[in-house]
CHARMM-style PDB file with segment names, atoms N, HN, CA, C and O in Angstrom:
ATOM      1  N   UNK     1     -13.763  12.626  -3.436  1.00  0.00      PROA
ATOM      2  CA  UNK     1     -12.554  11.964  -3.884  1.00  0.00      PROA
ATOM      3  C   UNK     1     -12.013  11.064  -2.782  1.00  0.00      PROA
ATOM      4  O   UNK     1     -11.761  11.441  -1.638  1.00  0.00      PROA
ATOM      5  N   UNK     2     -11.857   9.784  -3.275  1.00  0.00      PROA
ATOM      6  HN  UNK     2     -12.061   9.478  -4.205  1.00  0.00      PROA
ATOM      7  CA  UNK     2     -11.350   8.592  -1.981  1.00  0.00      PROA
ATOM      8  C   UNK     2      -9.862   8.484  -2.162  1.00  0.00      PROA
ATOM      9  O   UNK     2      -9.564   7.885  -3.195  1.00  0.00      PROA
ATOM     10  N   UNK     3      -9.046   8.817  -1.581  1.00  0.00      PROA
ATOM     11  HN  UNK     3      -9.289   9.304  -0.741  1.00  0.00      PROA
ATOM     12  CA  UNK     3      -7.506   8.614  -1.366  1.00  0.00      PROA
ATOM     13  C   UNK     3      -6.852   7.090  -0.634  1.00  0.00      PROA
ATOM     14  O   UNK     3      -6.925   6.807   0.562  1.00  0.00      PROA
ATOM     15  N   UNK     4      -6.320   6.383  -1.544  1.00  0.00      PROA
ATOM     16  HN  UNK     4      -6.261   6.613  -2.515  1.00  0.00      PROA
ATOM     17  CA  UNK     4      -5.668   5.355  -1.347  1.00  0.00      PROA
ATOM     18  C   UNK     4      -4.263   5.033  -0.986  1.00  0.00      PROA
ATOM     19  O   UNK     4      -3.737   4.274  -1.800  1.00  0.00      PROA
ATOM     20  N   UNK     5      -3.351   5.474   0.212  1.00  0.00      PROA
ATOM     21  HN  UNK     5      -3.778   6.092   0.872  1.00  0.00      PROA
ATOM     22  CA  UNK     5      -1.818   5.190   0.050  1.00  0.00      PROA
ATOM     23  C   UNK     5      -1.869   3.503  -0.195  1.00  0.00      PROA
ATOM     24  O   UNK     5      -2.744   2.870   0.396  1.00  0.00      PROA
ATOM     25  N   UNK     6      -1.058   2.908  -0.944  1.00  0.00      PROA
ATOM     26  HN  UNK     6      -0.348   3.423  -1.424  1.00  0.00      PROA
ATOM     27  CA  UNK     6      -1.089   1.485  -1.395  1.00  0.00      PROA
ATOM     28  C   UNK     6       0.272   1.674  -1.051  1.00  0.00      PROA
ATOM     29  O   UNK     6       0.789   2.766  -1.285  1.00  0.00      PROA
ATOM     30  N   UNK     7       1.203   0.364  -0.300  1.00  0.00      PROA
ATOM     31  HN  UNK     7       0.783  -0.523  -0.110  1.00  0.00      PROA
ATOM     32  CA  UNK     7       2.545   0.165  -0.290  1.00  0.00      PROA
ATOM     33  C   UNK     7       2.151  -1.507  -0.951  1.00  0.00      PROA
ATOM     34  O   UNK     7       1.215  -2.293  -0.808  1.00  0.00      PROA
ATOM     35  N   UNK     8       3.629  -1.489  -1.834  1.00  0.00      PROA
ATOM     36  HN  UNK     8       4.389  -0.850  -1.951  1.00  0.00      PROA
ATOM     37  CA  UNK     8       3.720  -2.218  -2.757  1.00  0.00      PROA
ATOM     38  C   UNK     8       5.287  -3.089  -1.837  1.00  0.00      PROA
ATOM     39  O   UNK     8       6.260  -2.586  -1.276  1.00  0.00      PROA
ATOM     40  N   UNK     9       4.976  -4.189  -2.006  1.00  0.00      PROA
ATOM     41  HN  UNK     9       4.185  -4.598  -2.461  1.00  0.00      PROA
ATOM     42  CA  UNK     9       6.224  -5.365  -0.903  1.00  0.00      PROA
ATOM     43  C   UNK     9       6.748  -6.512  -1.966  1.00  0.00      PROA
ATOM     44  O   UNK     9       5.929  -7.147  -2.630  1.00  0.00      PROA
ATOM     45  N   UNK    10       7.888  -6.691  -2.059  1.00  0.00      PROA
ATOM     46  HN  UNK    10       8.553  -6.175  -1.520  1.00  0.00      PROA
ATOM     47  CA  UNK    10       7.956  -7.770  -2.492  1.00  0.00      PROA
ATOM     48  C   UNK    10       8.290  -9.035  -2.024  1.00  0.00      PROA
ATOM     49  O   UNK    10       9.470  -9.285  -1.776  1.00  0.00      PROA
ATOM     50  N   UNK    11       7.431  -9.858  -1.870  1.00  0.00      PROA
ATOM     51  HN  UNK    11       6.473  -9.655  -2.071  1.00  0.00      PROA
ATOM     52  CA  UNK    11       7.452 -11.285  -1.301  1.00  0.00      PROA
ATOM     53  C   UNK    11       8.656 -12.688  -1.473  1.00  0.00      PROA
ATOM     54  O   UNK    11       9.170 -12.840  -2.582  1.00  0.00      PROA
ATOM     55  N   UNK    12       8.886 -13.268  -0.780  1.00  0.00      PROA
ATOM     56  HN  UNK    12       8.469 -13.144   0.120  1.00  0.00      PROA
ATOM     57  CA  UNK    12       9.838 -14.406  -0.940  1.00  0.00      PROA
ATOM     58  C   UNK    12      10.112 -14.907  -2.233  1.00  0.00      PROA
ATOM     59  O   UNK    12      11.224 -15.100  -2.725  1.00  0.00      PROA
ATOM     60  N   UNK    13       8.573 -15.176  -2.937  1.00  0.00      PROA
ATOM     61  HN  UNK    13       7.670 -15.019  -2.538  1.00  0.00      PROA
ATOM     62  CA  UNK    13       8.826 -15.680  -4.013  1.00  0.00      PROA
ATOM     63  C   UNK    13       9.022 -14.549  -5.400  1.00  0.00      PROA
ATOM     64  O   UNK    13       9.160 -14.799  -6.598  1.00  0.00      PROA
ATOM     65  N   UNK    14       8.970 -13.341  -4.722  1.00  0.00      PROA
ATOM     66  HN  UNK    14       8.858 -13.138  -3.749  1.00  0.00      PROA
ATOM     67  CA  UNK    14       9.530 -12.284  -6.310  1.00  0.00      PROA
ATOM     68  C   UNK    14       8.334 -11.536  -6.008  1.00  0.00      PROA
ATOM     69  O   UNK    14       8.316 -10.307  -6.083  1.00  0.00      PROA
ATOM     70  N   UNK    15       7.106 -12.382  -5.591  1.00  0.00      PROA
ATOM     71  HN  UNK    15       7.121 -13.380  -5.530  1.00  0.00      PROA
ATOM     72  CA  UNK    15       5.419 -11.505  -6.471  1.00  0.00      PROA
ATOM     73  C   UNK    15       5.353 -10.179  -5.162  1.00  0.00      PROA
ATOM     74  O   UNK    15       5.795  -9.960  -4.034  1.00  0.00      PROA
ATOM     75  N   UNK    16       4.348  -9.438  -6.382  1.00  0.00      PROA
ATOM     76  HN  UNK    16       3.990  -9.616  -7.298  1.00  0.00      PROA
ATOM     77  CA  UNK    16       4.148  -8.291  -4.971  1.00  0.00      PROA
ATOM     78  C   UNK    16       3.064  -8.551  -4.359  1.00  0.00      PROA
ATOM     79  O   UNK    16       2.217  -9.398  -4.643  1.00  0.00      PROA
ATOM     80  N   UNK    17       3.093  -7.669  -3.340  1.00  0.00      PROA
ATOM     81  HN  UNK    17       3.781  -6.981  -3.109  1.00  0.00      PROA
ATOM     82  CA  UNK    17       1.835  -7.983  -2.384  1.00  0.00      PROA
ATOM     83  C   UNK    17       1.715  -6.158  -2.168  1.00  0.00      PROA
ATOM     84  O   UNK    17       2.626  -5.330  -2.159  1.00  0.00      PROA
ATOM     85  N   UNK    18       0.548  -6.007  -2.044  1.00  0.00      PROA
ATOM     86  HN  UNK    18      -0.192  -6.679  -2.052  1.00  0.00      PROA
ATOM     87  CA  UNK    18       0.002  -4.951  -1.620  1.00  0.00      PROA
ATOM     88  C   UNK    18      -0.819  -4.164  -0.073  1.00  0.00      PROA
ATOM     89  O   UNK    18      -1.895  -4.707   0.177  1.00  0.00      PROA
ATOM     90  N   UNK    19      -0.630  -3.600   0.411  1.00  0.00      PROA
ATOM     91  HN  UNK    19       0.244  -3.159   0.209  1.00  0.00      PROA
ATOM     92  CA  UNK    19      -1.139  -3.136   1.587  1.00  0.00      PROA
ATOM     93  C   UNK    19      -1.704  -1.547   1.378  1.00  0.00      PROA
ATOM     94  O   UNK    19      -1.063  -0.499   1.299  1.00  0.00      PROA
ATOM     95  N   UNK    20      -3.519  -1.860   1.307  1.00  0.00      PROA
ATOM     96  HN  UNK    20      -4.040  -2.711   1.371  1.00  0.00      PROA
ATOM     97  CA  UNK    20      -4.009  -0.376   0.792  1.00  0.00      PROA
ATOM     98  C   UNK    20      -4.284  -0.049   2.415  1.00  0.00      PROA
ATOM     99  O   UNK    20      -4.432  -0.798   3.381  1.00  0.00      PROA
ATOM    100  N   UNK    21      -4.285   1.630   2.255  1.00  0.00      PROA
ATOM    101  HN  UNK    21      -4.165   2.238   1.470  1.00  0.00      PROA
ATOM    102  CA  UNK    21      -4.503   2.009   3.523  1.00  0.00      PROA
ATOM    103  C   UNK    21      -6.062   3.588   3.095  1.00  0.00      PROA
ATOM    104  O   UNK    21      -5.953   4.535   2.315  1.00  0.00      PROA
ATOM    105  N   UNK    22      -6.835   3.346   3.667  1.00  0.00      PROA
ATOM    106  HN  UNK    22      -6.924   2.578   4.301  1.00  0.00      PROA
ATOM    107  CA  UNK    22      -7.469   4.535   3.328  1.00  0.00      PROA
ATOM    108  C   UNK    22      -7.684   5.834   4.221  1.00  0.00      PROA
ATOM    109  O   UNK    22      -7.679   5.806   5.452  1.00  0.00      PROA
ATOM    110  N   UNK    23      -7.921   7.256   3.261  1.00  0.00      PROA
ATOM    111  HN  UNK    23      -7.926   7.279   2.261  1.00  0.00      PROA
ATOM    112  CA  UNK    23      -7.702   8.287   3.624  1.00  0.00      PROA
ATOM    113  C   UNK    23      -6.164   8.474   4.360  1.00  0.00      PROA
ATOM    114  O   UNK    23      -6.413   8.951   5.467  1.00  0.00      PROA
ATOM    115  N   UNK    24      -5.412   8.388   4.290  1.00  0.00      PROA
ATOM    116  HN  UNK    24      -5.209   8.000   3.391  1.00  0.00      PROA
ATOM    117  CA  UNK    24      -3.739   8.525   4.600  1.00  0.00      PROA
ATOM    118  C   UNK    24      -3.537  10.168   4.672  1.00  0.00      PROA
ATOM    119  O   UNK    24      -3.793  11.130   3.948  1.00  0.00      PROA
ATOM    120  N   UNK    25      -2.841   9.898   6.154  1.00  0.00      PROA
ATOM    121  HN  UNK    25      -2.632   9.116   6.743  1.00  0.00      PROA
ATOM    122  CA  UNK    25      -2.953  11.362   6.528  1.00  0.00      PROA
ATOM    123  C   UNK    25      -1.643  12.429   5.179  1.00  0.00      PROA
ATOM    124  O   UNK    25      -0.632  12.140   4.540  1.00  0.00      PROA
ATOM    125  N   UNK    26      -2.443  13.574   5.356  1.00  0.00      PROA
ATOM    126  HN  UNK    26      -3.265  13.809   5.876  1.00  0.00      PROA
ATOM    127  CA  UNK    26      -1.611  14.119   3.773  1.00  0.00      PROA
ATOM    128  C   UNK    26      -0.664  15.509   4.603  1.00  0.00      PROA
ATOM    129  O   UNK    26      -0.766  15.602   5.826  1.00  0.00      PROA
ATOM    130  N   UNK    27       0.024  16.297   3.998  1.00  0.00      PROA
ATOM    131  HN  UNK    27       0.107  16.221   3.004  1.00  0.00      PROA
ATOM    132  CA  UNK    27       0.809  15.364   2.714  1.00  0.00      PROA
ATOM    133  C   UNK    27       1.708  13.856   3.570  1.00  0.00      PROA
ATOM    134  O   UNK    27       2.087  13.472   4.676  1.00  0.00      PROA
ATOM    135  N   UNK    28       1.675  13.541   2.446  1.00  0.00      PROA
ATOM    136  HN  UNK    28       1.366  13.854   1.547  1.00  0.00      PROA
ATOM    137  CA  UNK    28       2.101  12.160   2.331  1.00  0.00      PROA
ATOM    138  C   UNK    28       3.877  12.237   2.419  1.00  0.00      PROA
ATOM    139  O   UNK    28       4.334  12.882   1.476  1.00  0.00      PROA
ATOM    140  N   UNK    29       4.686  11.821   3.154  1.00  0.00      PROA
ATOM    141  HN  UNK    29       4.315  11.297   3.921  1.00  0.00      PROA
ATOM    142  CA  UNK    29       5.914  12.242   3.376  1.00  0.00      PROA
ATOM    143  C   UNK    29       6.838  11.086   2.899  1.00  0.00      PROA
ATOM    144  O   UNK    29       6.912  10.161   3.707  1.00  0.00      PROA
ATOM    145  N   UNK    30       7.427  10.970   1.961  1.00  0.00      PROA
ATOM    146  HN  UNK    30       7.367  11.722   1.304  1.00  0.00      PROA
ATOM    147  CA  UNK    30       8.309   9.751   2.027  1.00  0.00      PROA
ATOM    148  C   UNK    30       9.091   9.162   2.695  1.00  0.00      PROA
ATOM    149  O   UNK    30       9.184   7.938   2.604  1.00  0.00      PROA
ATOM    150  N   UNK    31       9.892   9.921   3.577  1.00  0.00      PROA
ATOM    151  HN  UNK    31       9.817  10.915   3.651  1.00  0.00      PROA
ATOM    152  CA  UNK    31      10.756   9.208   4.893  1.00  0.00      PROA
ATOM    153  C   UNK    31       9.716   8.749   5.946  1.00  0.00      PROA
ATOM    154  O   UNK    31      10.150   8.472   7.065  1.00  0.00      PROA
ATOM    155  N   UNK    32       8.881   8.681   5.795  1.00  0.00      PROA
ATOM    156  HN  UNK    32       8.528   8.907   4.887  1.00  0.00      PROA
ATOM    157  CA  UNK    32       7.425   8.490   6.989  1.00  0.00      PROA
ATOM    158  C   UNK    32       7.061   6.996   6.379  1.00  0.00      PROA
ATOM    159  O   UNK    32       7.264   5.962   7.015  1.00  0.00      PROA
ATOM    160  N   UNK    33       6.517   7.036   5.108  1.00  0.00      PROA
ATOM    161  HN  UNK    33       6.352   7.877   4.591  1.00  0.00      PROA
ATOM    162  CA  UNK    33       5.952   6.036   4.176  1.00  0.00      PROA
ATOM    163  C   UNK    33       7.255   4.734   4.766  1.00  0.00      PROA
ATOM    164  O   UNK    33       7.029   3.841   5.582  1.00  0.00      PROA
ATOM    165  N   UNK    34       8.570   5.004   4.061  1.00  0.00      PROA
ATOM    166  HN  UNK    34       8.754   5.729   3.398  1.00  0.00      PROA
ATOM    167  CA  UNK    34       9.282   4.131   3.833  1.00  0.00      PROA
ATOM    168  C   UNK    34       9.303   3.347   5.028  1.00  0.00      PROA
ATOM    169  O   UNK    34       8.920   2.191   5.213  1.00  0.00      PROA
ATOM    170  N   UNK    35      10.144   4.705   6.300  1.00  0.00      PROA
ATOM    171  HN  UNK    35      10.455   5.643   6.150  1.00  0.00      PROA
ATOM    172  CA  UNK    35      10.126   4.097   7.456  1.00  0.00      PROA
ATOM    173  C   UNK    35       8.894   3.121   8.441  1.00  0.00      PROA
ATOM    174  O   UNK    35       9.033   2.596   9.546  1.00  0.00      PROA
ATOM    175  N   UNK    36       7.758   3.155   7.562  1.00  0.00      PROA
ATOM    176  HN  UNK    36       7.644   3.581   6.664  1.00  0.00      PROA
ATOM    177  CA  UNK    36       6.536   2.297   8.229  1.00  0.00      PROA
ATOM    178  C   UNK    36       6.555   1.340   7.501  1.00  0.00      PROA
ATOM    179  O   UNK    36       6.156   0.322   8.067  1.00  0.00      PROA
ATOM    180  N   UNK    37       7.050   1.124   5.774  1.00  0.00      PROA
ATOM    181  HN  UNK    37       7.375   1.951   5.315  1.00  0.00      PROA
ATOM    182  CA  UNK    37       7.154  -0.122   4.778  1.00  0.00      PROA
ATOM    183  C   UNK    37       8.242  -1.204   5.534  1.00  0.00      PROA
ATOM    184  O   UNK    37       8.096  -2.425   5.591  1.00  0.00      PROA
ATOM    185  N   UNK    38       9.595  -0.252   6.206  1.00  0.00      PROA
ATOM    186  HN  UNK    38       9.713   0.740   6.159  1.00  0.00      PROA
ATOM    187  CA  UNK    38      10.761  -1.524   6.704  1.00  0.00      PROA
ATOM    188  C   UNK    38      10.375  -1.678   7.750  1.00  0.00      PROA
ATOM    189  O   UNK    38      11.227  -2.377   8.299  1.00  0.00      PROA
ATOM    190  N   UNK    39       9.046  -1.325   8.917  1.00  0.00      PROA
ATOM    191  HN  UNK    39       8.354  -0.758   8.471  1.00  0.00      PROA
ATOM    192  CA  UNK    39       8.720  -1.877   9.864  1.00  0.00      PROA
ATOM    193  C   UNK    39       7.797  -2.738   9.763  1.00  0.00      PROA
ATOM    194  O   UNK    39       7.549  -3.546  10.659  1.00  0.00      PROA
ATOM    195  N   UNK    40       6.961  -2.651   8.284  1.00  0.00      PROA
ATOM    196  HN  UNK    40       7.162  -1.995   7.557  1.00  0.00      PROA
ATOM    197  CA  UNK    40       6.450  -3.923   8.453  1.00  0.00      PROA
ATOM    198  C   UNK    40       7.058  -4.942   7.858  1.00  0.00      PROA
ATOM    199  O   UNK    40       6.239  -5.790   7.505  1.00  0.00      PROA
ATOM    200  N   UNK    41       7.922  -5.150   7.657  1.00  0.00      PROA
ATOM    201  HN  UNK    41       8.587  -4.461   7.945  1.00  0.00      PROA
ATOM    202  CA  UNK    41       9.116  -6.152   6.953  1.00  0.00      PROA
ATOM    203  C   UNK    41       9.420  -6.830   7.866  1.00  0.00      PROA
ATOM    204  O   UNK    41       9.111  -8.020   7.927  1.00  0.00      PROA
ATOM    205  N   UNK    42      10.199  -6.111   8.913  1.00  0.00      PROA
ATOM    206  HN  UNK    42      10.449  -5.145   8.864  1.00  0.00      PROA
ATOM    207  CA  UNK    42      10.792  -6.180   9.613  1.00  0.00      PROA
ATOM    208  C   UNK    42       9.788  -6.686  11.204  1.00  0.00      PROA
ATOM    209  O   UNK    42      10.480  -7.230  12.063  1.00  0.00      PROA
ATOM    210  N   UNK    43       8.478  -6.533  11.496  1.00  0.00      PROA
ATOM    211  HN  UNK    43       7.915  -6.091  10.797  1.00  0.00      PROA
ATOM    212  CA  UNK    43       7.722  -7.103  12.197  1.00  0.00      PROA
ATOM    213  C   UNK    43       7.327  -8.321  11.764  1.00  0.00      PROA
ATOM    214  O   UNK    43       6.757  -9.097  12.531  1.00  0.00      PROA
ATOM    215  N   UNK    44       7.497  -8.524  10.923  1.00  0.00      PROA
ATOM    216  HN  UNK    44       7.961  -7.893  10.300  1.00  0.00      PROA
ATOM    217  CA  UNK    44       7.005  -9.945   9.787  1.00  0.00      PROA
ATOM    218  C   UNK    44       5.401 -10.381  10.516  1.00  0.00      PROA
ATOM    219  O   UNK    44       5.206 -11.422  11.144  1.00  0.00      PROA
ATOM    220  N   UNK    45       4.595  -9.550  10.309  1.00  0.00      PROA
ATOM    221  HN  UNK    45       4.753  -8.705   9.799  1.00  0.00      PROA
ATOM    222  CA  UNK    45       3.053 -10.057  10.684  1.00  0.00      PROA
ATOM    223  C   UNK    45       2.373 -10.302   9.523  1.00  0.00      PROA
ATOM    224  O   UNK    45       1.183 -10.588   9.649  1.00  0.00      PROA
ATOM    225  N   UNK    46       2.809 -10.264   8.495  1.00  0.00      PROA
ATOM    226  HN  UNK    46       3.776 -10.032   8.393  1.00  0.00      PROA
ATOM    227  CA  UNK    46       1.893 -10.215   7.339  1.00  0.00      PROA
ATOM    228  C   UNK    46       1.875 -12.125   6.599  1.00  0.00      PROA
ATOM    229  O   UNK    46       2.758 -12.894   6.977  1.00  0.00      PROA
ATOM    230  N   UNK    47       1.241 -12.408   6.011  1.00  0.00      PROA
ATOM    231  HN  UNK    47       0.524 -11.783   5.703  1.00  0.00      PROA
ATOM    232  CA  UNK    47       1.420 -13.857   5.359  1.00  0.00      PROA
ATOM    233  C   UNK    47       0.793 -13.838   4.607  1.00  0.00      PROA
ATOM    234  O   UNK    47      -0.397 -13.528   4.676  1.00  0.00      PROA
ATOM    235  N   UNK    48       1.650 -14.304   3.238  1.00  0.00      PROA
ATOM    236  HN  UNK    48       2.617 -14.556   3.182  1.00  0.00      PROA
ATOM    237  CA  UNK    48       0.728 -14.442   1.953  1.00  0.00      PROA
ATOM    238  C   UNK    48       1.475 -15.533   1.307  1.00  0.00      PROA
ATOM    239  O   UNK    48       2.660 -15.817   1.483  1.00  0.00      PROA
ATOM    240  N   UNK    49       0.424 -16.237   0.357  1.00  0.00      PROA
ATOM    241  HN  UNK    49      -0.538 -16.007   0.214  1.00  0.00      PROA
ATOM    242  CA  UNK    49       0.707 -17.221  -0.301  1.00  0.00      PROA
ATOM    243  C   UNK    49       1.725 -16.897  -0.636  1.00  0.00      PROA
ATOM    244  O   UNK    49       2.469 -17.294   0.260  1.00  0.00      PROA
ATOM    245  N   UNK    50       2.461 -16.284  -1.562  1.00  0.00      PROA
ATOM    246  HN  UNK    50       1.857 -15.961  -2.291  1.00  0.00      PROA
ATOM    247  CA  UNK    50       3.806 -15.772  -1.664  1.00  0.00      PROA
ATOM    248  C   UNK    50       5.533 -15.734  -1.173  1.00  0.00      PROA
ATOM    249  O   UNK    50       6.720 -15.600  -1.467  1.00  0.00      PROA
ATOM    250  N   UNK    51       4.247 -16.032   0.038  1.00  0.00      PROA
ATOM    251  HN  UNK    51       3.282 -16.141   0.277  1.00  0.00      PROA
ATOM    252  CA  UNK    51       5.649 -15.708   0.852  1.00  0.00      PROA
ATOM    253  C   UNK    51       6.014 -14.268   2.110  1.00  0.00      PROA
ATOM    254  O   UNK    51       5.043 -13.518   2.211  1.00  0.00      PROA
ATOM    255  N   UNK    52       6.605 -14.073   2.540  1.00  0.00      PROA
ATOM    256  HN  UNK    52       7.393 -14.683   2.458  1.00  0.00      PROA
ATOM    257  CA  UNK    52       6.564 -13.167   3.700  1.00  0.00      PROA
ATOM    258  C   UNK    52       7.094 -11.893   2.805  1.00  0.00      PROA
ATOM    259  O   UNK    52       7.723 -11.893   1.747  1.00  0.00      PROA
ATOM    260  N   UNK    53       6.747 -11.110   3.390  1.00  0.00      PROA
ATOM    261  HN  UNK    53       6.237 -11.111   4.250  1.00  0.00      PROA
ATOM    262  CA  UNK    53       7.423  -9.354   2.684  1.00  0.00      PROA
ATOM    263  C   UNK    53       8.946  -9.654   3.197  1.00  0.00      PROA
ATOM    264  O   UNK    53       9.385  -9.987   4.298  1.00  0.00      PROA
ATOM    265  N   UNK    54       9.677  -9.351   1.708  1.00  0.00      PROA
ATOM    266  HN  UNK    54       9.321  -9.081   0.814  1.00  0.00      PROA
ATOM    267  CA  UNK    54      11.177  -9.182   1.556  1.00  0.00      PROA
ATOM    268  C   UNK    54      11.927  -7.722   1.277  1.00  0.00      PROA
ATOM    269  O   UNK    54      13.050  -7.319   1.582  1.00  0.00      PROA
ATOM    270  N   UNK    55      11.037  -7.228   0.704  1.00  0.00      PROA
ATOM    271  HN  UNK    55      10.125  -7.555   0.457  1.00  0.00      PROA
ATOM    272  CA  UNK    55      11.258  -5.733   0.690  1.00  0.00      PROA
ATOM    273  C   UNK    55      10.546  -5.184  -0.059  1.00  0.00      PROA
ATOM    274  O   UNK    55       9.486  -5.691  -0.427  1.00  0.00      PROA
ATOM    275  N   UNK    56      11.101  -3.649  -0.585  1.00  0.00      PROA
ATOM    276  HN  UNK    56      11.962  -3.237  -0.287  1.00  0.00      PROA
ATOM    277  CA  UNK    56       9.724  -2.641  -0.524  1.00  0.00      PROA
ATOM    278  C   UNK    56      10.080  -2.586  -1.897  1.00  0.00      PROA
ATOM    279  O   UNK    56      11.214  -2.730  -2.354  1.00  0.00      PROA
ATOM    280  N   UNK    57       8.671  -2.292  -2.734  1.00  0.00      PROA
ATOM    281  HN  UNK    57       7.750  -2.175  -2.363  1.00  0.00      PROA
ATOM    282  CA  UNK    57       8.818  -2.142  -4.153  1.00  0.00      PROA
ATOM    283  C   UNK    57       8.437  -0.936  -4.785  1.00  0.00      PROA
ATOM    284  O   UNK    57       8.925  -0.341  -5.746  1.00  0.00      PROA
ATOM    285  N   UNK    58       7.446  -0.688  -4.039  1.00  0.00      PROA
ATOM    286  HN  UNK    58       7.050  -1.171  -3.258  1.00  0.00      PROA
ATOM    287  CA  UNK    58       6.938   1.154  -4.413  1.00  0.00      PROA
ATOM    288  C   UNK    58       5.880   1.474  -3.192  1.00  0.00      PROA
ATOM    289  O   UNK    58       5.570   0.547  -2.443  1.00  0.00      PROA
ATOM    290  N   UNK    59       5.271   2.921  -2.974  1.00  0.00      PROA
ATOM    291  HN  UNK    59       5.523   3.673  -3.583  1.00  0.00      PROA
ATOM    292  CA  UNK    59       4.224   3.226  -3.015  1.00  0.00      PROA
ATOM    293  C   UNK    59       3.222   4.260  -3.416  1.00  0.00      PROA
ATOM    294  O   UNK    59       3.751   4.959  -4.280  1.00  0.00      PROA
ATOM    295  N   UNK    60       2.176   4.604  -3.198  1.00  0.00      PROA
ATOM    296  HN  UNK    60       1.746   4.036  -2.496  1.00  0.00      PROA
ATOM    297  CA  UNK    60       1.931   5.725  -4.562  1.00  0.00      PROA
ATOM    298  C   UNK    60       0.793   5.734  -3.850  1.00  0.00      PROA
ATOM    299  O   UNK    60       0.379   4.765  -3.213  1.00  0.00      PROA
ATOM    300  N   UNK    61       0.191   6.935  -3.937  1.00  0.00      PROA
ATOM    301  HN  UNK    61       0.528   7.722  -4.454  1.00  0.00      PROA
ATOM    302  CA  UNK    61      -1.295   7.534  -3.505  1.00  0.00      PROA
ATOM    303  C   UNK    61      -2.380   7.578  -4.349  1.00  0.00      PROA
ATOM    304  O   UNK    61      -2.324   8.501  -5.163  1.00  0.00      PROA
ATOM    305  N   UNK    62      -3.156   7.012  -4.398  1.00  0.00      PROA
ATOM    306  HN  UNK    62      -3.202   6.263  -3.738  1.00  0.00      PROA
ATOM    307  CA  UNK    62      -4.362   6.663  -5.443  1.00  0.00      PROA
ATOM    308  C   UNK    62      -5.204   7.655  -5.471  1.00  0.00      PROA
ATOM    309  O   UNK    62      -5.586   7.854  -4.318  1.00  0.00      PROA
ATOM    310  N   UNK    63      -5.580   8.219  -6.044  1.00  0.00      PROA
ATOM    311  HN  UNK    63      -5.270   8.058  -6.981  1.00  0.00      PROA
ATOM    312  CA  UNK    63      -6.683   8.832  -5.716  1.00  0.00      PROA
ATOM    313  C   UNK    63      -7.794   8.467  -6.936  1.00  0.00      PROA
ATOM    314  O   UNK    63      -7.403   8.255  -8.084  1.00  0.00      PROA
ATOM    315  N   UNK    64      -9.132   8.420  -6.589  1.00  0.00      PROA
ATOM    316  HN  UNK    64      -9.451   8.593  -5.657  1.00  0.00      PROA
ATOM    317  CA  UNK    64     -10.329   7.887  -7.191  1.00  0.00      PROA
ATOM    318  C   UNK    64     -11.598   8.833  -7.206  1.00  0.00      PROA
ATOM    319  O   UNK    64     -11.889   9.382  -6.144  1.00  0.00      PROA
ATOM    320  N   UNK    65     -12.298   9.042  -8.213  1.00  0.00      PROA
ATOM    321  HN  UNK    65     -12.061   8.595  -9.076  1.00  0.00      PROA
ATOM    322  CA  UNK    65     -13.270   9.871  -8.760  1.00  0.00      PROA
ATOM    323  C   UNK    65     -14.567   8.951  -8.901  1.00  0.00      PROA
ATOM    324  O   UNK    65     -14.654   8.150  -9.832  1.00  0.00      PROA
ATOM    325  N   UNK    66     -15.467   9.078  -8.044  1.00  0.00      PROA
ATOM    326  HN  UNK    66     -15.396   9.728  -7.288  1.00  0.00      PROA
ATOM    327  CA  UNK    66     -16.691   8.540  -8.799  1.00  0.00      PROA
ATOM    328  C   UNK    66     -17.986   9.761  -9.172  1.00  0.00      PROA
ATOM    329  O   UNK    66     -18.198  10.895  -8.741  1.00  0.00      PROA
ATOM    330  N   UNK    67     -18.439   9.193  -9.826  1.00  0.00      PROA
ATOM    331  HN  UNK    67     -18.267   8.272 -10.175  1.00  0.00      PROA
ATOM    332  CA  UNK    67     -19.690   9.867 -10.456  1.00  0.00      PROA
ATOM    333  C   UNK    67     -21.087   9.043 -10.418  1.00  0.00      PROA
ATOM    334  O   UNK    67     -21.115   7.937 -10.959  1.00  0.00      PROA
ATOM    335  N   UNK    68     -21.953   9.431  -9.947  1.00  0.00      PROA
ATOM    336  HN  UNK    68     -21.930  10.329  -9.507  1.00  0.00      PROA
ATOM    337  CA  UNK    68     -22.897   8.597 -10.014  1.00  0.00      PROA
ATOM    338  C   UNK    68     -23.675   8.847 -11.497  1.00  0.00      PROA
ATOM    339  O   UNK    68     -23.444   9.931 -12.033  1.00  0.00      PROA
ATOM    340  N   UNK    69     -24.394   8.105 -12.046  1.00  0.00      PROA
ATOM    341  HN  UNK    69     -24.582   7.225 -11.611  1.00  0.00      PROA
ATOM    342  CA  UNK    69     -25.092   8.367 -13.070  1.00  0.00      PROA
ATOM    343  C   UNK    69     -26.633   7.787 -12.898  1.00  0.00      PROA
ATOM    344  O   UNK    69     -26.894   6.584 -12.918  1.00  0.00      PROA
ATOM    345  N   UNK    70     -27.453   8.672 -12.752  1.00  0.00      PROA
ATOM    346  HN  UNK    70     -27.241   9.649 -12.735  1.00  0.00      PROA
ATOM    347  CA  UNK    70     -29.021   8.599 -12.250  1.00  0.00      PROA
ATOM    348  C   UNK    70     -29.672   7.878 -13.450  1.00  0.00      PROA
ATOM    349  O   UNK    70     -29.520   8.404 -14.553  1.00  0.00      PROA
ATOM    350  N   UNK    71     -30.389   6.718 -13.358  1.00  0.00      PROA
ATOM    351  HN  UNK    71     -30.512   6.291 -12.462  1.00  0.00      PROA
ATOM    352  CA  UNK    71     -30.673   6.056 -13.845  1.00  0.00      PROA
ATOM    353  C   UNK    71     -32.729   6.314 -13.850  1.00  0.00      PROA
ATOM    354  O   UNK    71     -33.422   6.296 -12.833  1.00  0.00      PROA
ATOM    355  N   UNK    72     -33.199   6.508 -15.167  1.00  0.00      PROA
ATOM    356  HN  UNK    72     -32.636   6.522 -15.993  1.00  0.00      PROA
ATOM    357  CA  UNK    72     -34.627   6.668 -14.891  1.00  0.00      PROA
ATOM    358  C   UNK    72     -35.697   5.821 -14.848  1.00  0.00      PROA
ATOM    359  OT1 UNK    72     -36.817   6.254 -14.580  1.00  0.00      PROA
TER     360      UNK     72
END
């Protein structure tokens, strides 16, 4: 199972922008999450067509299942 924390930003112009992070150390703490979402706001290193991160819109832990299927 591959674990995805994704923080979700919203950009100058409205759109979101996304920042996936993989394997994210667990549990996953929300005052931890947030406080690293308004530092990257607030470092402003990021650039997207969009526009710069204006603030935070969500984030949520993905988690993903694959299966291989053997082919003969």
């Amino acid at each position: 199972m591959a674990k995805v924390l994704e923080l979700i930003f919203v950009t100058e112009e409205g759109k979101s922008a996304t920042i996936s992070v993989d394997n994210p150390k667990e549990p996953v703490e929300v005052n931890t999450v947030k406080l690293a979402m308004e530092k990257i706001i607030a470092g402003n290193v990021f650039v997207t067509a969009s526009g710069d991160f204006v603030d935070l819109k969500a984030a949520r832990l993905v988690e993903r299942n694959v299966e291989e299927v053997e082919l003969i």
